[in-house]
Chimera marker file (.cmm) of the C-alpha trace (Angstrom):
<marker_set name="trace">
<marker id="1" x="-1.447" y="-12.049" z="-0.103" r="1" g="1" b="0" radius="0.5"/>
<marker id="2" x="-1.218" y="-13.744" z="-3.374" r="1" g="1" b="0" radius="0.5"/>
<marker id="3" x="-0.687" y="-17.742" z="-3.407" r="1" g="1" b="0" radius="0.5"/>
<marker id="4" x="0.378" y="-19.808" z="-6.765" r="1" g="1" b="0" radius="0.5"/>
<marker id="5" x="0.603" y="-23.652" z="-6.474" r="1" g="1" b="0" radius="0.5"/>
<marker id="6" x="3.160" y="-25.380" z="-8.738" r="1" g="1" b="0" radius="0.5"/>
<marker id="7" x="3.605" y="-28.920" z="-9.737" r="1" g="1" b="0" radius="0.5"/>
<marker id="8" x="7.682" y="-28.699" z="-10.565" r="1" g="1" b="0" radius="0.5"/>
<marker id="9" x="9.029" y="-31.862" z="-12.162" r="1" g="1" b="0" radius="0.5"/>
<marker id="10" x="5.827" y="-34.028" z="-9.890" r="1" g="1" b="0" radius="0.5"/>
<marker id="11" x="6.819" y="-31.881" z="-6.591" r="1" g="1" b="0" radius="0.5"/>
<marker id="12" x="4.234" y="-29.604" z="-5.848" r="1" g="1" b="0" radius="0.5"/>
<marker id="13" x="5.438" y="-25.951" z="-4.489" r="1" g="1" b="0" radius="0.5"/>
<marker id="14" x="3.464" y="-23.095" z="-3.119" r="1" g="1" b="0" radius="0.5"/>
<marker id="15" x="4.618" y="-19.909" z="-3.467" r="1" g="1" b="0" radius="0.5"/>
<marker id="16" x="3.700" y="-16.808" z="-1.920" r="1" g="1" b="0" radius="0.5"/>
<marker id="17" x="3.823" y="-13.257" z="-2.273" r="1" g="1" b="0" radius="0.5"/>
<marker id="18" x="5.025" y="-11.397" z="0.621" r="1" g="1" b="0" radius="0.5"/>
<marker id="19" x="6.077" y="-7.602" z="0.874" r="1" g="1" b="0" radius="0.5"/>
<marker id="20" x="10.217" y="-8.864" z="0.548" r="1" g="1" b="0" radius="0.5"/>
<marker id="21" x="9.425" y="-10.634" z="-2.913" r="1" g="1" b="0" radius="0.5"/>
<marker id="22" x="8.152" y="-14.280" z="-3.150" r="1" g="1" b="0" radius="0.5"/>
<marker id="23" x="7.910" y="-17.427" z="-0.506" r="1" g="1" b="0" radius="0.5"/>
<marker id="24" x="8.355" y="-20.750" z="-1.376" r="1" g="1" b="0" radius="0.5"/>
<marker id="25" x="7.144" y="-23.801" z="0.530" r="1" g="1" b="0" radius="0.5"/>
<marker id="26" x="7.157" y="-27.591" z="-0.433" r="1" g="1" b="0" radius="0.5"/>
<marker id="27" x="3.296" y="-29.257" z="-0.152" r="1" g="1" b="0" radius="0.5"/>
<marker id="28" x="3.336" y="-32.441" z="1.396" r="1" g="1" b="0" radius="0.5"/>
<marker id="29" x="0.805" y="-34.956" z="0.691" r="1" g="1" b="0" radius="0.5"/>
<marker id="30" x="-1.432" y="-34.433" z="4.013" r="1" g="1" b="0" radius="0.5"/>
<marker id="31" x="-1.423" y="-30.315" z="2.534" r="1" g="1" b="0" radius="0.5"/>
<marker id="32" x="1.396" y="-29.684" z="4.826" r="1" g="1" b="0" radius="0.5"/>
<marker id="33" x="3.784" y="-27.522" z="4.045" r="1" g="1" b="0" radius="0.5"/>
<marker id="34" x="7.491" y="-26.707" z="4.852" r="1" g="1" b="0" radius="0.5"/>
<marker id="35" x="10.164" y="-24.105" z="4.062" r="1" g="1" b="0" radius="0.5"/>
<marker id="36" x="11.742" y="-24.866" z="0.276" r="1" g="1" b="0" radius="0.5"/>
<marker id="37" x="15.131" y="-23.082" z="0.915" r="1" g="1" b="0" radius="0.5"/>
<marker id="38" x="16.789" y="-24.169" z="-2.102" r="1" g="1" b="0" radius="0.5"/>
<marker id="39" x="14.099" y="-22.650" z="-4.157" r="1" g="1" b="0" radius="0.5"/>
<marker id="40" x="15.020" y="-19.128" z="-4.403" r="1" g="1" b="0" radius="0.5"/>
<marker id="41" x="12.889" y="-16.857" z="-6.184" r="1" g="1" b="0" radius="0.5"/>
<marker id="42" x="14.151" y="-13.244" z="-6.661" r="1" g="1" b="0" radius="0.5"/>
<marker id="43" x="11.800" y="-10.563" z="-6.090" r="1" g="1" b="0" radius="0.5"/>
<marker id="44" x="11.756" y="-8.535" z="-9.231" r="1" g="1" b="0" radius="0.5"/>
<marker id="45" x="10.747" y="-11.524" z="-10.862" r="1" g="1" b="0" radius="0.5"/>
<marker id="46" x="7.149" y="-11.175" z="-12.186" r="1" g="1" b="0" radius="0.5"/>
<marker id="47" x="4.264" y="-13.452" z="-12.012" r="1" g="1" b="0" radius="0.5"/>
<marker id="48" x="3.716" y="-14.299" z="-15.129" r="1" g="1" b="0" radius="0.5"/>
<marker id="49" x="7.901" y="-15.600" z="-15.350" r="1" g="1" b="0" radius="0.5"/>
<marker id="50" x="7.594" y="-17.728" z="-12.054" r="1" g="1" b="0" radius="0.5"/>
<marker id="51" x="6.901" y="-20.641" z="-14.155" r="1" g="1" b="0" radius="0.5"/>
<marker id="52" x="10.025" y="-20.249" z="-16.473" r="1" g="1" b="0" radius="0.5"/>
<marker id="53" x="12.181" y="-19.219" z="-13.686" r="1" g="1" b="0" radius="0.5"/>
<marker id="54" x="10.937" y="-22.655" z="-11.894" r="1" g="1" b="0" radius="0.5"/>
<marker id="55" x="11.889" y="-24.584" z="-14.862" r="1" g="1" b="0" radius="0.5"/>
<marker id="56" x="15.298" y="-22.711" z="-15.312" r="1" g="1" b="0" radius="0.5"/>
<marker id="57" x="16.303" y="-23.218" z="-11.820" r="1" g="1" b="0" radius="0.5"/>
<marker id="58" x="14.643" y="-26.891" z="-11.561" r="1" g="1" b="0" radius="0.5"/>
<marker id="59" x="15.398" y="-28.946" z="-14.428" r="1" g="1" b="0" radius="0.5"/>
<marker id="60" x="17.823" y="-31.633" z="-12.844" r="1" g="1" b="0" radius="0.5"/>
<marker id="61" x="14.846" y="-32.876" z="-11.482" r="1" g="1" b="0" radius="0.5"/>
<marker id="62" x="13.017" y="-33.377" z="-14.435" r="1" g="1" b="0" radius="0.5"/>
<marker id="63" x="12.189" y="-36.992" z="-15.112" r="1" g="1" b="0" radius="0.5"/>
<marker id="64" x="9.802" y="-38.983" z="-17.780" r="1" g="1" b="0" radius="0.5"/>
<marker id="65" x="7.136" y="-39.082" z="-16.150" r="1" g="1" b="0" radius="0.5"/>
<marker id="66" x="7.315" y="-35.462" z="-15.280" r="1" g="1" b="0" radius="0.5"/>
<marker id="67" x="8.986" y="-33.278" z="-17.987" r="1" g="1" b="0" radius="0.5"/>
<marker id="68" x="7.998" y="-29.818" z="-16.916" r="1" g="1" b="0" radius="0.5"/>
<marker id="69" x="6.792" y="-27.233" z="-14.506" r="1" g="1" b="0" radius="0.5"/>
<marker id="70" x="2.754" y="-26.846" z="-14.346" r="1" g="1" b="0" radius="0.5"/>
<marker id="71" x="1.115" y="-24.193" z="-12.698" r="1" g="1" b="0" radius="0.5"/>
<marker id="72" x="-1.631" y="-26.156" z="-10.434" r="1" g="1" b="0" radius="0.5"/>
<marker id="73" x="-4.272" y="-22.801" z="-9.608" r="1" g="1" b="0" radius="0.5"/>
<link id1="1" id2="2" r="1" g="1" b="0" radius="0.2"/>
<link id1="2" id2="3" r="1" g="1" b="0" radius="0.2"/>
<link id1="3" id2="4" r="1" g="1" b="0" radius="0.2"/>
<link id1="4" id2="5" r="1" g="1" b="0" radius="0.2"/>
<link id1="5" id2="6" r="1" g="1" b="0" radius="0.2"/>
<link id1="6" id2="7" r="1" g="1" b="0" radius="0.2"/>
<link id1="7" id2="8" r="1" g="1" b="0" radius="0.2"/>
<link id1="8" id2="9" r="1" g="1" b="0" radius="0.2"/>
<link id1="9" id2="10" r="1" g="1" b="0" radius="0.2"/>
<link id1="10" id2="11" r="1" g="1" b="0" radius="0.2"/>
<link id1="11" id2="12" r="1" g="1" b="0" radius="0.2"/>
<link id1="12" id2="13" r="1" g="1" b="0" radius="0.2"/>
<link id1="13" id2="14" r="1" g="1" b="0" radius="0.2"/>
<link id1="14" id2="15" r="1" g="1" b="0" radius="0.2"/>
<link id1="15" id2="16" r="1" g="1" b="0" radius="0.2"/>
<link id1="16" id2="17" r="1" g="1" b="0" radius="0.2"/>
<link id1="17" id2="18" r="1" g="1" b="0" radius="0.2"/>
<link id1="18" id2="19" r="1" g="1" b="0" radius="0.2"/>
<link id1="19" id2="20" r="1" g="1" b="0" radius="0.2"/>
<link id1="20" id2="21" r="1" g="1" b="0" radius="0.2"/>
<link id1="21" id2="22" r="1" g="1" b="0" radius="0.2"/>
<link id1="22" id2="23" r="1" g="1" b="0" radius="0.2"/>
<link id1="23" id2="24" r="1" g="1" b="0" radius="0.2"/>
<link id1="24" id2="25" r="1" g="1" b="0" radius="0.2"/>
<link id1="25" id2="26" r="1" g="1" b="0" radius="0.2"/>
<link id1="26" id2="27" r="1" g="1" b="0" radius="0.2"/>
<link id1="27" id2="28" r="1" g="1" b="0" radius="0.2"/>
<link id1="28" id2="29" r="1" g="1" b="0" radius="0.2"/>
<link id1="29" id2="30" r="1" g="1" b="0" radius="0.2"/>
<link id1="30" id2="31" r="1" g="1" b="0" radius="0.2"/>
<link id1="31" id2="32" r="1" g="1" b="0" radius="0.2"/>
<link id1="32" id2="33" r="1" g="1" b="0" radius="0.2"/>
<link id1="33" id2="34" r="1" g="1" b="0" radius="0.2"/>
<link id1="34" id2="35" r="1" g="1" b="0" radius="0.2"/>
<link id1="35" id2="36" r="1" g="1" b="0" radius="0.2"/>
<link id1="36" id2="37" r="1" g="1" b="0" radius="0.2"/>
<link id1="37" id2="38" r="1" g="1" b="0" radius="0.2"/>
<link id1="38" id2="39" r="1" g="1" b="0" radius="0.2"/>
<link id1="39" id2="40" r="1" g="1" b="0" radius="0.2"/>
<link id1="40" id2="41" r="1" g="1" b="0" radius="0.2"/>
<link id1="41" id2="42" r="1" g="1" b="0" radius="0.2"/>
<link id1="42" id2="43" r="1" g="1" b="0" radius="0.2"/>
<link id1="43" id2="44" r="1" g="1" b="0" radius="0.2"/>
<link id1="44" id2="45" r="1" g="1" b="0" radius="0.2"/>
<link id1="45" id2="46" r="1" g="1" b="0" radius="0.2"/>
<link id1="46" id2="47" r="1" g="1" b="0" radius="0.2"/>
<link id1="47" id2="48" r="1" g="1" b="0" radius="0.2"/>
<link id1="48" id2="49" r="1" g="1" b="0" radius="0.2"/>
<link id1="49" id2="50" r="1" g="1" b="0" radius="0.2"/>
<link id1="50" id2="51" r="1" g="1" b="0" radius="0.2"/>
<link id1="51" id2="52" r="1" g="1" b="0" radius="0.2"/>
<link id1="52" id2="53" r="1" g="1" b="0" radius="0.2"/>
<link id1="53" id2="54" r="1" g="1" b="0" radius="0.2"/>
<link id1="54" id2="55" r="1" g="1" b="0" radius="0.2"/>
<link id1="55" id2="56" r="1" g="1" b="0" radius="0.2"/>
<link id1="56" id2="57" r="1" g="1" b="0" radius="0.2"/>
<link id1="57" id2="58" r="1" g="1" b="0" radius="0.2"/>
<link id1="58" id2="59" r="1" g="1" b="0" radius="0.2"/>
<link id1="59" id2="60" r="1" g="1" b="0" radius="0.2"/>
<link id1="60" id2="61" r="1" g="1" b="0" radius="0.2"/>
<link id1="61" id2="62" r="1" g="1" b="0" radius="0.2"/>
<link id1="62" id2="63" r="1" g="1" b="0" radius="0.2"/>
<link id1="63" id2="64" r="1" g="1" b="0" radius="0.2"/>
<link id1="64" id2="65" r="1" g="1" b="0" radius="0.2"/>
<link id1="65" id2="66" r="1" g="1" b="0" radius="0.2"/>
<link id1="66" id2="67" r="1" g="1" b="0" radius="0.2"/>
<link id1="67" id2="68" r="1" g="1" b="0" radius="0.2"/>
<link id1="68" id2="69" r="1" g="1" b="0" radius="0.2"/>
<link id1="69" id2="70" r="1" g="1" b="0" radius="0.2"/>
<link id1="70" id2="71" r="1" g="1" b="0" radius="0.2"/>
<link id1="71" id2="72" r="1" g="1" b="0" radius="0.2"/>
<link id1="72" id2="73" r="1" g="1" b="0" radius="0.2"/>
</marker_set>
């Protein structure tokens, strides 16, 4: 199972691949993590676009001192 780690505007997201489409998860500070259900990722969306799609989605959140997505792994 593929895992991608996500710093989206300073809140870090995991995301996994599962056999429906993707997972996402919030990371908590202690490497915790918990169900992101407002961070919908549709499964014909490609790897290589989760970044964009993060950013699309996202981007209310964005804030000075963090102005994008980043892909952490």
């Amino acid at each position: 199972m593929e895992t991608l780690r996500f710093d989206v505007f300073g809140r870090q997201v995991l995301i996994t691949a599962s056999n429906n489409g993707w997972v996402t998860f919030y990371l908590g500070a202690e490497g915790k993590k918990r169900s992101a259900p407002d961070i919908v990722i549709p499964p014909d969306i490609q790897k290589s676009e989760i970044a964009q799609y993060l950013d699309d989605l996202c981007h209310e959140w964005a804030t000075e001192q963090h102005p994008s997505v980043k892909q952490l792994d």
